[in-house]
N, C-alpha and C positions, 0 to 999 in steps of 0.2 A: 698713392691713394690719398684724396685731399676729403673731405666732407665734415659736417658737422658730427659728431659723437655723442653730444651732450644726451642726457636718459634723464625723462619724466621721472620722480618719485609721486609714487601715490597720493595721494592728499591725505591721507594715516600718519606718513612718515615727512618728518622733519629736517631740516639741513640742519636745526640747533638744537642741541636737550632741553625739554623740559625745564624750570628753573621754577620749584616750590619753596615757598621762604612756611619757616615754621618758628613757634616762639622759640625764645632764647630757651626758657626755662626744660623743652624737650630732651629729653636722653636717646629716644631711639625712635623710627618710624617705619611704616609699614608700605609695600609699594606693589602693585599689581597690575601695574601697564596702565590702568584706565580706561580701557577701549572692553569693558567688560569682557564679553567670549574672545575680541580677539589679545586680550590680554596677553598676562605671565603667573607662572605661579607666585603667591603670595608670599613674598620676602621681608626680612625683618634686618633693619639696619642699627647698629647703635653708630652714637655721635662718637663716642671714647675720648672725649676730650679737646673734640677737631669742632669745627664750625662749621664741616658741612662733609655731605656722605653723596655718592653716586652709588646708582642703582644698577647689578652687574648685568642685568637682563635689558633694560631700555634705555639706560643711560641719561634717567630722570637727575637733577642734582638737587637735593636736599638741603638747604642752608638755613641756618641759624639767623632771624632778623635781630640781628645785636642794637637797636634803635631804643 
């Protein structure tokens, strides 16, 4: 069996997460897919100490701009 297999993603869905830079000074943030109704429920992250937080539903990443 020889053929191509490769599959269209949606134009919704991305091959790379999201990457939202947030100030340094933030503790925690909030995430809901973005795509309004076809979003995620409304999640809340804290930093804890880290520099950057992923989101368990989209897999949006959260970073601290340390600049």
């Amino acid at each position: 069996m020889s053929g191509d297999f490769s599959v269209a993603l949606p134009s919704h869905i991305t091959a790379q997460p999201e990457i939202i830079m947030v100030d340094r000074d933030v503790n925690s943030v909030k995430c809901n897919g973005g795509n309004l109704a076809m979003g995620h429920p409304v999640v809340y992250y804290s930093f804890d100490g880290r520099d950057q937080v992923k989101c368990l539903y989209c897999d949006r990443i959260f970073i601290k701009d340390m600049r």
